[in-house]
PyMOL commands that place a pseudoatom at each C-alpha (Angstrom):
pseudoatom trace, name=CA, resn=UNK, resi=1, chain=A, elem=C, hetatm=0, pos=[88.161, 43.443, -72.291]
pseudoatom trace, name=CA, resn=UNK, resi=2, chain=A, elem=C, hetatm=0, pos=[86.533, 40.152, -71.693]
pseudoatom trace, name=CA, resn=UNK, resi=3, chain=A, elem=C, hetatm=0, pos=[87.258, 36.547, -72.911]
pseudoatom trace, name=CA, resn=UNK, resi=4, chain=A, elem=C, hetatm=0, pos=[84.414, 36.514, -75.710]
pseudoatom trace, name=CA, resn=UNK, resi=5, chain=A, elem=C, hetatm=0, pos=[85.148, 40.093, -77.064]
pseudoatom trace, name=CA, resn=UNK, resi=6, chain=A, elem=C, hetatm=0, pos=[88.914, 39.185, -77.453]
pseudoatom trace, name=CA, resn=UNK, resi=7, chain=A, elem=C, hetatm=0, pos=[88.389, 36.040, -79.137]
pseudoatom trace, name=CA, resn=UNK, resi=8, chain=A, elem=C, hetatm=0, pos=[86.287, 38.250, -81.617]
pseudoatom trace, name=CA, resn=UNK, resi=9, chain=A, elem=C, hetatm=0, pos=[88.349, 40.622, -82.040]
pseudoatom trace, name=CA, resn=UNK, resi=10, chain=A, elem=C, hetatm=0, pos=[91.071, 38.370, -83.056]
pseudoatom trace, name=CA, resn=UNK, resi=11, chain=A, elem=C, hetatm=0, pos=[89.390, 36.603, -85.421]
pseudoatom trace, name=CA, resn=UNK, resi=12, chain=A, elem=C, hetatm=0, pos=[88.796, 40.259, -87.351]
pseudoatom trace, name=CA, resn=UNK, resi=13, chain=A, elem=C, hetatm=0, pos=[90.360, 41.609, -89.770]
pseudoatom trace, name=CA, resn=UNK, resi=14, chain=A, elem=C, hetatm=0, pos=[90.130, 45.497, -91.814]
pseudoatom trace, name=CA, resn=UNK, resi=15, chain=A, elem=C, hetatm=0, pos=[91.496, 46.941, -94.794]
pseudoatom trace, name=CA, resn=UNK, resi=16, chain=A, elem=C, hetatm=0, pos=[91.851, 50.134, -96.075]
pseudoatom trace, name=CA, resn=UNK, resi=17, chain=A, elem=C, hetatm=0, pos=[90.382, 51.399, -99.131]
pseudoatom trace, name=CA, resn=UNK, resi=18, chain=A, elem=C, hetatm=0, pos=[92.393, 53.317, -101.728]
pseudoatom trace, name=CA, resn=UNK, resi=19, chain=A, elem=C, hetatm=0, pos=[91.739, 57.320, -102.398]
pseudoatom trace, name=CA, resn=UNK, resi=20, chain=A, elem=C, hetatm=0, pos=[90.274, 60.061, -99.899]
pseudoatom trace, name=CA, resn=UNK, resi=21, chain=A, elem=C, hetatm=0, pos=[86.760, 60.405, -98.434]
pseudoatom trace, name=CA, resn=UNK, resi=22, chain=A, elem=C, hetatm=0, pos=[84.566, 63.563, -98.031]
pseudoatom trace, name=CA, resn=UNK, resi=23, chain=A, elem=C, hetatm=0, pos=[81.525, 64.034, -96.272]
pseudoatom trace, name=CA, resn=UNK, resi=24, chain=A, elem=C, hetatm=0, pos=[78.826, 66.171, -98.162]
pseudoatom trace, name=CA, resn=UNK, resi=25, chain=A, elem=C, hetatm=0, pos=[75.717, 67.553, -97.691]
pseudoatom trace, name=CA, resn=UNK, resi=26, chain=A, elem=C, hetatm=0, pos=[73.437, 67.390, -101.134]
pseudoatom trace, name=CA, resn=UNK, resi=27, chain=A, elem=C, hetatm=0, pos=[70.879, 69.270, -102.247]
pseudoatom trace, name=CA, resn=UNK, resi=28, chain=A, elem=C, hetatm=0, pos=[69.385, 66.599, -103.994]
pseudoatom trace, name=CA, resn=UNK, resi=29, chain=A, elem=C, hetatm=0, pos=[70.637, 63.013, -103.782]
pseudoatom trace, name=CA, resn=UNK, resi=30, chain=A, elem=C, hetatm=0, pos=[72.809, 61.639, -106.520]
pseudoatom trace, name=CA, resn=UNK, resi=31, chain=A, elem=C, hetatm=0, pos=[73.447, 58.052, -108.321]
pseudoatom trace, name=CA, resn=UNK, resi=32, chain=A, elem=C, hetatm=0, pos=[73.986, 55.571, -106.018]
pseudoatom trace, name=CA, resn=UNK, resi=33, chain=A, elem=C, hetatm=0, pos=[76.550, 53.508, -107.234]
pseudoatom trace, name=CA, resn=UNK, resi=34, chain=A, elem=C, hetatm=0, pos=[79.593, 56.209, -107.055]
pseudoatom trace, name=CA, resn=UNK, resi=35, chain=A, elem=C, hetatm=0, pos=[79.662, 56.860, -103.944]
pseudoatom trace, name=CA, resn=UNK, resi=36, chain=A, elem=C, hetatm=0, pos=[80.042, 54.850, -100.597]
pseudoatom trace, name=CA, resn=UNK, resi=37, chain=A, elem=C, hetatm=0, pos=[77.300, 56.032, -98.814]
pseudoatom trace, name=CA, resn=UNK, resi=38, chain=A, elem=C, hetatm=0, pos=[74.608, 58.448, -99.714]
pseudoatom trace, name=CA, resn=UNK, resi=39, chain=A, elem=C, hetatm=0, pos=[71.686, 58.857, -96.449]
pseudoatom trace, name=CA, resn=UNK, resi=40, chain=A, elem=C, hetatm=0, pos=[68.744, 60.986, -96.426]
pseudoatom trace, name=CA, resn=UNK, resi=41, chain=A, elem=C, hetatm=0, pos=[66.909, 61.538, -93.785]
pseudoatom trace, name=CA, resn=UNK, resi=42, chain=A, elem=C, hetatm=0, pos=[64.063, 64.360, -92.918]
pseudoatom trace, name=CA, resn=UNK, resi=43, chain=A, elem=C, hetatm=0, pos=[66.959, 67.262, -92.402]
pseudoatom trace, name=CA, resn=UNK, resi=44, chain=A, elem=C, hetatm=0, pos=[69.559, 66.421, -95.070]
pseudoatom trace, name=CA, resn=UNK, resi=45, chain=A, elem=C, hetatm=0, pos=[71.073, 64.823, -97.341]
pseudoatom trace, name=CA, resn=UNK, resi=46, chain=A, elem=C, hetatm=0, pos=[74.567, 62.899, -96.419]
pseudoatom trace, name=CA, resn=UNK, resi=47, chain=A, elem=C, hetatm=0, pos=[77.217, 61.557, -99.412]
pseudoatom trace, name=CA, resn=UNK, resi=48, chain=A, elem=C, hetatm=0, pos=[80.217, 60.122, -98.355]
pseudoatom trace, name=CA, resn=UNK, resi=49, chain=A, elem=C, hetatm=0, pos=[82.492, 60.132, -101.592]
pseudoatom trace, name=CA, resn=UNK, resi=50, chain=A, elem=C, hetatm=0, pos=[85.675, 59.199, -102.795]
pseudoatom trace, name=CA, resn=UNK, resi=51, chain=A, elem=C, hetatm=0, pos=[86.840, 62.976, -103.286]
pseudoatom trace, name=CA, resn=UNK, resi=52, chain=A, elem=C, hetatm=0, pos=[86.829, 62.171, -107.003]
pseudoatom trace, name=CA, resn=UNK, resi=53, chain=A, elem=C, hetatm=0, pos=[83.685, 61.653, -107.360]
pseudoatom trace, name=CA, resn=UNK, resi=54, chain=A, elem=C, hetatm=0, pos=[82.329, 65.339, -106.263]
pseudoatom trace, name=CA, resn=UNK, resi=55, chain=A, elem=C, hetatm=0, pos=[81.591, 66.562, -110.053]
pseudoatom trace, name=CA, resn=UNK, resi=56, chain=A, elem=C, hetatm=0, pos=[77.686, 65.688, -110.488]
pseudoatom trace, name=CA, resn=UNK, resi=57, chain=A, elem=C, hetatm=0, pos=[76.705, 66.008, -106.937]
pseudoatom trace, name=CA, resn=UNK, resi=58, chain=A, elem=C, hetatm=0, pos=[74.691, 69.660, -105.873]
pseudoatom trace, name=CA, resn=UNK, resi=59, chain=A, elem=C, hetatm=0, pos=[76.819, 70.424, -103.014]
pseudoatom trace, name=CA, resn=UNK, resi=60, chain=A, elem=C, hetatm=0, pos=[75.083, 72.412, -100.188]
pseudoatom trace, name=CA, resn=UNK, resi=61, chain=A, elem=C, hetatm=0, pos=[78.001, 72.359, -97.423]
pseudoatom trace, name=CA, resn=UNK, resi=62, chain=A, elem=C, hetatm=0, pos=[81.639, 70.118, -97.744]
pseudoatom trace, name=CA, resn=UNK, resi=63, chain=A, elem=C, hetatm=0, pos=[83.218, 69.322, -94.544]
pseudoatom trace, name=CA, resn=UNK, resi=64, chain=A, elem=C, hetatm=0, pos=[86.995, 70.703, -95.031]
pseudoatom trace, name=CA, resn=UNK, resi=65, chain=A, elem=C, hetatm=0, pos=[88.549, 67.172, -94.085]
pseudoatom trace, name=CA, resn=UNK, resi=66, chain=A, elem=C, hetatm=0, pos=[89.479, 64.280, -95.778]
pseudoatom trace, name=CA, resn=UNK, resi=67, chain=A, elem=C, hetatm=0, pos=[89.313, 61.007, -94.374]
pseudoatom trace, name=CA, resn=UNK, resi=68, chain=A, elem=C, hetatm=0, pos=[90.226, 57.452, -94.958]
pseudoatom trace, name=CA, resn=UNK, resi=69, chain=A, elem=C, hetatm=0, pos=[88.038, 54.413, -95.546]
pseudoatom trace, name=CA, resn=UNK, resi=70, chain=A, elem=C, hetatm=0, pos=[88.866, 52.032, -92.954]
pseudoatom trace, name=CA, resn=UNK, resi=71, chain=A, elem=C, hetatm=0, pos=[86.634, 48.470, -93.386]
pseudoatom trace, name=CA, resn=UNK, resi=72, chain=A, elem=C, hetatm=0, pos=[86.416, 46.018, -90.429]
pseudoatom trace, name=CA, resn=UNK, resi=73, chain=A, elem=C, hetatm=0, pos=[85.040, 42.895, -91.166]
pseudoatom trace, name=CA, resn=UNK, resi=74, chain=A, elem=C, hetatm=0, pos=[83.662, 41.319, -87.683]
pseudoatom trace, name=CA, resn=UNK, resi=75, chain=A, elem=C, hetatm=0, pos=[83.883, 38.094, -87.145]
pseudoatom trace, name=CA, resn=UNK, resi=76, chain=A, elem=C, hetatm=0, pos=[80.887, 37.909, -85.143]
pseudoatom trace, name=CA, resn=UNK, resi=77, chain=A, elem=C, hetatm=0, pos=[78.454, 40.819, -86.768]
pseudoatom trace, name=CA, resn=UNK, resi=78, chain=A, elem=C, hetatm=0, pos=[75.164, 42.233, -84.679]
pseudoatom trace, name=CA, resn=UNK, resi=79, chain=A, elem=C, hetatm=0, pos=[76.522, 39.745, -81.648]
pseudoatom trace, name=CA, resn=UNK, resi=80, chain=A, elem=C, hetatm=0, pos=[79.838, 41.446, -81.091]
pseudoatom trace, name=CA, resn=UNK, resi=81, chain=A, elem=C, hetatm=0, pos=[79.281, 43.799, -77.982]
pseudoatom trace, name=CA, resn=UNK, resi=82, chain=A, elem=C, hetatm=0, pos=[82.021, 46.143, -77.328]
pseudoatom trace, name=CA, resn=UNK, resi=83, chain=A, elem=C, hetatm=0, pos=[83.645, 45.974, -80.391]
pseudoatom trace, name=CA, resn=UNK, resi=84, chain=A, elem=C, hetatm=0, pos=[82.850, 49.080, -81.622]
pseudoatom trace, name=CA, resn=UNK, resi=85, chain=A, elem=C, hetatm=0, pos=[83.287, 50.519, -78.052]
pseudoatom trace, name=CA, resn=UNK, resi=86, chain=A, elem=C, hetatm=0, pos=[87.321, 49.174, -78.080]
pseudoatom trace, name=CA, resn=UNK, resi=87, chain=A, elem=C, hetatm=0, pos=[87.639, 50.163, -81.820]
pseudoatom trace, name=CA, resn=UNK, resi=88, chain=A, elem=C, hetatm=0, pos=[86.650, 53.897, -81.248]
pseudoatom trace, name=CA, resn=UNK, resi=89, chain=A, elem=C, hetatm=0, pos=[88.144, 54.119, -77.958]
pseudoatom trace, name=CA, resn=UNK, resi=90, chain=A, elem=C, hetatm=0, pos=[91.510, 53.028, -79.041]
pseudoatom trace, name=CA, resn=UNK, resi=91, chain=A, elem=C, hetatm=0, pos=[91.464, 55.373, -82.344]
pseudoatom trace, name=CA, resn=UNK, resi=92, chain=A, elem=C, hetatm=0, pos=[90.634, 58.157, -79.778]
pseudoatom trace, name=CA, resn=UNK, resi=93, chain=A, elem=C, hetatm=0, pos=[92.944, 57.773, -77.361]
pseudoatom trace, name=CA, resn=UNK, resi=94, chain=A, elem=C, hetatm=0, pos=[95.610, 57.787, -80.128]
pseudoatom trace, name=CA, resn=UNK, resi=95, chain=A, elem=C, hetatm=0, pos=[94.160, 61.780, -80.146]
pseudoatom trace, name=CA, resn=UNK, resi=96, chain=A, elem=C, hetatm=0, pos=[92.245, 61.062, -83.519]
pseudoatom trace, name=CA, resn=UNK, resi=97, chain=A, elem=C, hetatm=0, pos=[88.546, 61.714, -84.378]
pseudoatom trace, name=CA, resn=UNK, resi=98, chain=A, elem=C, hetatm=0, pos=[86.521, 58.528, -85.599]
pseudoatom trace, name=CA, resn=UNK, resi=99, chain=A, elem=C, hetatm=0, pos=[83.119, 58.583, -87.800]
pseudoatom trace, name=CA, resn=UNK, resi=100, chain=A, elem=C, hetatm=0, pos=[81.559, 55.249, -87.829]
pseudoatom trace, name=CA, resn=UNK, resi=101, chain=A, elem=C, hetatm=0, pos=[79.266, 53.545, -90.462]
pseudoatom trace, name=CA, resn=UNK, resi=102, chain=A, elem=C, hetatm=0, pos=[77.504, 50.604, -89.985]
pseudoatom trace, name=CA, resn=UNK, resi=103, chain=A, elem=C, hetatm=0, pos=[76.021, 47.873, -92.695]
pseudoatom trace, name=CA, resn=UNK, resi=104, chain=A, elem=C, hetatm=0, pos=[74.279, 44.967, -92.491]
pseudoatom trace, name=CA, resn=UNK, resi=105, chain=A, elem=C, hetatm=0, pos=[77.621, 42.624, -92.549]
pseudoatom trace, name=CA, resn=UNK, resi=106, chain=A, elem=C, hetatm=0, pos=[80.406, 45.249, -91.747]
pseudoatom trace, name=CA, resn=UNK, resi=107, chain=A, elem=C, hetatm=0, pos=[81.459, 48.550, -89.834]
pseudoatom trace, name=CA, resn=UNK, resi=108, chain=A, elem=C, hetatm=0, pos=[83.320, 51.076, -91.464]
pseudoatom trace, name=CA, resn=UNK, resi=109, chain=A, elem=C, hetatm=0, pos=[85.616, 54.012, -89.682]
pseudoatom trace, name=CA, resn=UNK, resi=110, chain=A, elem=C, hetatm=0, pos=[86.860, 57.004, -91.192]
pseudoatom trace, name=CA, resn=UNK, resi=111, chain=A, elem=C, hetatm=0, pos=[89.884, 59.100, -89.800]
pseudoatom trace, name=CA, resn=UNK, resi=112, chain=A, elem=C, hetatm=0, pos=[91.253, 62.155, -91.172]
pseudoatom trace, name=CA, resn=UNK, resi=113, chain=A, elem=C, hetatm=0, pos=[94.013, 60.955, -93.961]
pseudoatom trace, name=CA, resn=UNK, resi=114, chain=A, elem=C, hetatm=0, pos=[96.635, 62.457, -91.872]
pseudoatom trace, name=CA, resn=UNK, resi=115, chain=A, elem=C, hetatm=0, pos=[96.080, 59.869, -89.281]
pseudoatom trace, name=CA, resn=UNK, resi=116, chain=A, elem=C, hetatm=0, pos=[96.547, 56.748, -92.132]
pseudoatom trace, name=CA, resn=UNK, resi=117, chain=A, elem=C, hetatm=0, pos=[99.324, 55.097, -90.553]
pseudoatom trace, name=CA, resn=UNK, resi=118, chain=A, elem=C, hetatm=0, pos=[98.590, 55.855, -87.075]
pseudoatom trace, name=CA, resn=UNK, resi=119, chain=A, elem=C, hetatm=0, pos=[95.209, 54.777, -87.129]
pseudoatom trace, name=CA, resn=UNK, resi=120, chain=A, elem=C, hetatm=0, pos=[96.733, 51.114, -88.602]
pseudoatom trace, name=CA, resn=UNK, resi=121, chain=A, elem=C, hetatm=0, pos=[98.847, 50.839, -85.608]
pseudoatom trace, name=CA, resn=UNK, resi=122, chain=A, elem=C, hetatm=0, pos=[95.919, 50.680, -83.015]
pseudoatom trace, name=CA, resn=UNK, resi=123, chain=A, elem=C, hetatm=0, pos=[93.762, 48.506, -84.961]
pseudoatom trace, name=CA, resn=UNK, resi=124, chain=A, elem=C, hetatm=0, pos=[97.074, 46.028, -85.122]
pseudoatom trace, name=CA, resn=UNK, resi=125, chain=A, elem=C, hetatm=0, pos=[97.749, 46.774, -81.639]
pseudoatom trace, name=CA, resn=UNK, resi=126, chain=A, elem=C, hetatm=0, pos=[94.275, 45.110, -80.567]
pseudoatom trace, name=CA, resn=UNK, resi=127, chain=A, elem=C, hetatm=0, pos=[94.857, 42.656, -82.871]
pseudoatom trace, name=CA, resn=UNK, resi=128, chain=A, elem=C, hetatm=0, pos=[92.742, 42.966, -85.666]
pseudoatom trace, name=CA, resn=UNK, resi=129, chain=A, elem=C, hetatm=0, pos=[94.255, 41.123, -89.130]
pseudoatom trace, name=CA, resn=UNK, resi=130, chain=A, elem=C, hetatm=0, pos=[95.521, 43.968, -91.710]
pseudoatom trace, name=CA, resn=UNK, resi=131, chain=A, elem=C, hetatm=0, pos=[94.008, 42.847, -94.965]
pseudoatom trace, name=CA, resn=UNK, resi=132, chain=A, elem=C, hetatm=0, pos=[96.813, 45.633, -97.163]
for i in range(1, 132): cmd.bond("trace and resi %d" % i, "trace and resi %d" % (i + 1))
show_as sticks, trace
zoom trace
């Protein structure tokens, strides 16, 4: 890892947000403002939902998994190259799956919820600030 992606890195920090995640493919797309992320694109329709929040949405196809929210809040946003790379790599050599979302301002990851505390230990161990 170079200089400038360490120093970034450092200055980082992620949280973890409170309940389980599902990833859902909609028939039609629902109200915005429950749900973390809905995306539609010309094949589908993509909700990613606290799991409580499934009543109201026309569910085509559930994965079976549920995941936690993990937010990382760069220090350096669209000028931080590699981060990403190290996050993801580290969260997969610990033998866990990552699914990535990307803002304007932030990154999100999402691990299955049997991985919670695991997954906290590699982000600590490169240093990122836990924000609990």
């Amino acid at each position: 890892m170079n200089s400038d992606l360490k120093k970034v890195i450092e200055a980082s920090s992620f949280s973890v947000h409170e309940g389980n995640f599902i990833y859902i493919k909609a028939k039609t797309a629902p109200e915005i403002d429950k749900h973390f992320l809905v995306s539609k694109d010309e094949d589908e329709i993509t909700v990613v939902t606290n799991e409580e929040n499934i009543d109201g949405i026309d569910v085509i196809e559930r994965n079976k998994d549920r995941y936690i929210l993990i937010e990382l809040k760069v220090s350096l946003p669209f000028y931080a190259v590699g981060f990403l790379s190290t996050v993801t790599t580290a969260i997969a050599k610990g033998g866990m799956n990552v699914l990535v979302v990307s803002t304007y301002s932030k990154d999100y990851i999402l691990v299955r919820v049997e991985h919670r505390e695991k997954s906290i230990e590699v982000l600590k161990g490169l240093s990122l600030e836990y924000e609990s």
